[in-house]
PALOVO-676828 format. One line per 4 residues: number of its first residue (from 1); their letters; for each residue y, z negated, x of C-alpha. Coordinates in steps of 0.001 Angstrom, whole numbers, padded with zeros to 6 digits. Layout:
BEGIN
NUM = A = Y Z X | ...
# end
This chain:
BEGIN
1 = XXXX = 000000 000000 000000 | 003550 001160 001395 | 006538 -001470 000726 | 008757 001226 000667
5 = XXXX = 006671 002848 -002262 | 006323 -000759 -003928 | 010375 -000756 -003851 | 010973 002331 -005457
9 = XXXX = 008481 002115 -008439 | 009988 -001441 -008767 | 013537 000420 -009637 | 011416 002958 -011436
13 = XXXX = 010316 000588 -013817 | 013736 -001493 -013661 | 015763 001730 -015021 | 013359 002723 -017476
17 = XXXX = 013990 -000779 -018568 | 017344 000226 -018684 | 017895 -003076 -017083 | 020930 -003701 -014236
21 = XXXX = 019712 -005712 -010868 | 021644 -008269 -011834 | 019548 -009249 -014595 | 016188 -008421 -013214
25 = XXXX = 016987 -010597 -010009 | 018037 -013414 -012681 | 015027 -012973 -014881 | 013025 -012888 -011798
29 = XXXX = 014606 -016228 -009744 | 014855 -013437 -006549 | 017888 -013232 -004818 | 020054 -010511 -005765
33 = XXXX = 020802 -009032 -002221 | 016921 -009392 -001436 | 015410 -007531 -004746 | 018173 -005325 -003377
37 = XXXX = 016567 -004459 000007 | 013190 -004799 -001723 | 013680 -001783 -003923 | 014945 000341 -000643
41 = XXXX = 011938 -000565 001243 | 013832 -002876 003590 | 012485 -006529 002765 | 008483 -006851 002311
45 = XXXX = 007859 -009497 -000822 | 004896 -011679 -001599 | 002656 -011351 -004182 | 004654 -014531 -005748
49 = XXXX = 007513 -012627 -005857 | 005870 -009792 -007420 | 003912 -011346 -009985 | 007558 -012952 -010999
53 = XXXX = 009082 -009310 -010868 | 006303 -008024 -012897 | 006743 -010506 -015763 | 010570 -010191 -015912
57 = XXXX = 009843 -006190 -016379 | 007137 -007030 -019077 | 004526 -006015 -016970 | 001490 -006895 -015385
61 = XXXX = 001546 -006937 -011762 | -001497 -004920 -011966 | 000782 -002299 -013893 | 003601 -002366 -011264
65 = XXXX = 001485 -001693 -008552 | -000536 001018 -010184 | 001651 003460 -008727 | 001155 002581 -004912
69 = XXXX = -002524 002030 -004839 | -004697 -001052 -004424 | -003285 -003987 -003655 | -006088 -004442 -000656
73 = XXXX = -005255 -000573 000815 | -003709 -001520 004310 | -003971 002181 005285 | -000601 003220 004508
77 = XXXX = 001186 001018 006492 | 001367 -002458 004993 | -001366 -004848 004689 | -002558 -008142 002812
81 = XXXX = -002137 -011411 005272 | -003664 -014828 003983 | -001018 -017767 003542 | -002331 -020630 005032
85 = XXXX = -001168 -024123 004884 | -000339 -025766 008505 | -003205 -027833 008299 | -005227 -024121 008306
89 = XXXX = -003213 -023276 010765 | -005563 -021994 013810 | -008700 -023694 012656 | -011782 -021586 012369
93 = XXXX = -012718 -023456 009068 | -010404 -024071 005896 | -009530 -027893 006113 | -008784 -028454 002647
97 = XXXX = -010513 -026276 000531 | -007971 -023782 -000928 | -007954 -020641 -001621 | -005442 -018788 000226
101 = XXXX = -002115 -016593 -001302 | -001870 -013701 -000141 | 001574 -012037 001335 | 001805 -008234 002237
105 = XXXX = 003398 -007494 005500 | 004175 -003906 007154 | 003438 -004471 010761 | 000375 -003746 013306
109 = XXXX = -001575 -006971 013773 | -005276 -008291 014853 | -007808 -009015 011821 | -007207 -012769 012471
113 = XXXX = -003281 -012615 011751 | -002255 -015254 009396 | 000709 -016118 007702 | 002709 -019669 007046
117 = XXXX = 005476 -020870 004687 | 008521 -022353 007173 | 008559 -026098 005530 | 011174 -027433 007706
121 = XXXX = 014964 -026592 009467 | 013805 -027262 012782 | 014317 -023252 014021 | 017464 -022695 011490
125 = XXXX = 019778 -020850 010899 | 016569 -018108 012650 | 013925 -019109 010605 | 014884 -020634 006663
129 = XXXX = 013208 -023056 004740 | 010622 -020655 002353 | 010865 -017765 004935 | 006996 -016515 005373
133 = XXXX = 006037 -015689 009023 | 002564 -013386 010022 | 001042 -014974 012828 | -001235 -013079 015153
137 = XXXX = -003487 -015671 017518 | -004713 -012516 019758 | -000825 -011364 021222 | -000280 -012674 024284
141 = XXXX = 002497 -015295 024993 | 006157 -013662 026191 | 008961 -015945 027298 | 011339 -015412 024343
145 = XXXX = 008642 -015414 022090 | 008524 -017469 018599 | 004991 -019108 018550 | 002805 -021729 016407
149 = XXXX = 001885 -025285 019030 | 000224 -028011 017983 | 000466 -031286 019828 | -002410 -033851 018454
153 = XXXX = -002355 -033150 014512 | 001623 -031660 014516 | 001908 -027996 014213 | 005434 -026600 014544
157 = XXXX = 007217 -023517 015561 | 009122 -023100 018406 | 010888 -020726 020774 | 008499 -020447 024472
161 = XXXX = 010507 -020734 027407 | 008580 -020615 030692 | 009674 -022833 033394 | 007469 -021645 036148
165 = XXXX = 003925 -022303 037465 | 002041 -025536 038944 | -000304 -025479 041919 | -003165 -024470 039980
169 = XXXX = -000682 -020565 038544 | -001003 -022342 035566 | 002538 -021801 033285 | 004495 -024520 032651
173 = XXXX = 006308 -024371 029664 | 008961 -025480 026842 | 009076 -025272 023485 | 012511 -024651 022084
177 = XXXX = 013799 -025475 018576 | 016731 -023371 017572 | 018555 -026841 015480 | 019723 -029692 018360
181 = XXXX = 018424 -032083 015916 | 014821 -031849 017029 | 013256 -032245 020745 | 012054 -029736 022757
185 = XXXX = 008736 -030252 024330 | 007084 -029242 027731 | 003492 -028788 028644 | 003811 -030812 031771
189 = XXXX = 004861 -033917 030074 | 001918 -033726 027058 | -001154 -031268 025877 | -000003 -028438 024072
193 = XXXX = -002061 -025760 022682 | -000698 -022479 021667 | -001885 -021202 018308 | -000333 -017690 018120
197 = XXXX = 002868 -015730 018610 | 004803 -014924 015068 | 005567 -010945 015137 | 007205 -010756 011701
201 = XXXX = 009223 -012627 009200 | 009527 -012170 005628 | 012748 -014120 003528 | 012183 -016050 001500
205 = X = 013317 -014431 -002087
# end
């Protein structure tokens, strides 16, 4: 399923609704500026999102998306990521039981890419409260790059920063948070593993 295709049968249906964006981005609880970009192709959604769009058109969301394709088609360009709590975050087993959301996201990933809800200001004004981020475990680490840590049961994103090597050519690190009022924290001073690198970032609507 294309986003850009999702956008455009989501006006499609909007107009022959004879409806403005105004009211279907009230109807709909989506930001007006976002349902915006989301009908030029610009802004992926979740299925959330959709399923709210759907209903404020009178539709199913089965009926809104008849157009593109199946919602499961990754061929075309975008494809369907699992939202996982933090707790699933990186574990090879699901913790607690649910059953995952799913979020669509155009962008080239491994099969173990994941996404997460951001739950906290600690990389604003970057990353929002809501936003939705993919998360691929198999990219390797960049300095610059955003990526999911955990230190003992705490999982958290955070800017990587490397600060050079030890005697061993093993990296020594810091993770950054973009708001001063959380710590950073460095690998030499406690254990930190790295979960994955986020590649892509959705808004939250």
């Amino acid at each position: 399923m294309n986003v850009k295709r999702i956008g455009s049968t989501i006006q499609k249906r909007r107009l022959e609704a004879e409806m403005s964006l105004s009211e279907l981005a009230r109807l709909s609880e989506v930001d007006k500026g976002n349902l915006s970009r989301l009908e030029k192709g610009t802004l992926g959604t979740s299925l959330a999102a959709l399923e709210r769009i759907a209903k404020a058109l009178n539709l199913s969301t089965a009926d809104l998306l008849n157009d593109v394709g199946n919602v499961s088609d990754v061929t075309s360009g975008a494809r369907k990521i699992p939202l996982l709590s933090w707790k699933n975050a990186g574990e090879s087993r699901n913790q607690d039981g649910a059953m995952p959301e799913y979020v669509l996201f155009n962008v080239a990933a491994s099969p173990e890419t994941f996404a997460l809800r951001i739950e906290d200001e600690s990389m604003s004004p970057r990353f929002q409260v809501g936003d939705i981020i993919a998360v691929d475990p198999k990219k390797s680490v960049q300095p610059g790059a955003y990526v999911i840590a955990q230190i003992g049961e705490s999982k958290f994103l955070r800017k990587y920063r490397e600060l050079g090597h030890d005697k061993k050519g093993r990296a020594i690190f810091e993770l950054v948070p973009l708001n001063g009022l959380f710590a950073p924290r460095r690998s030499d001073v406690e254990r930190i593993r790295l979960i994955g690198v986020a590649i892509s970032v959705l808004q939250a609507l």
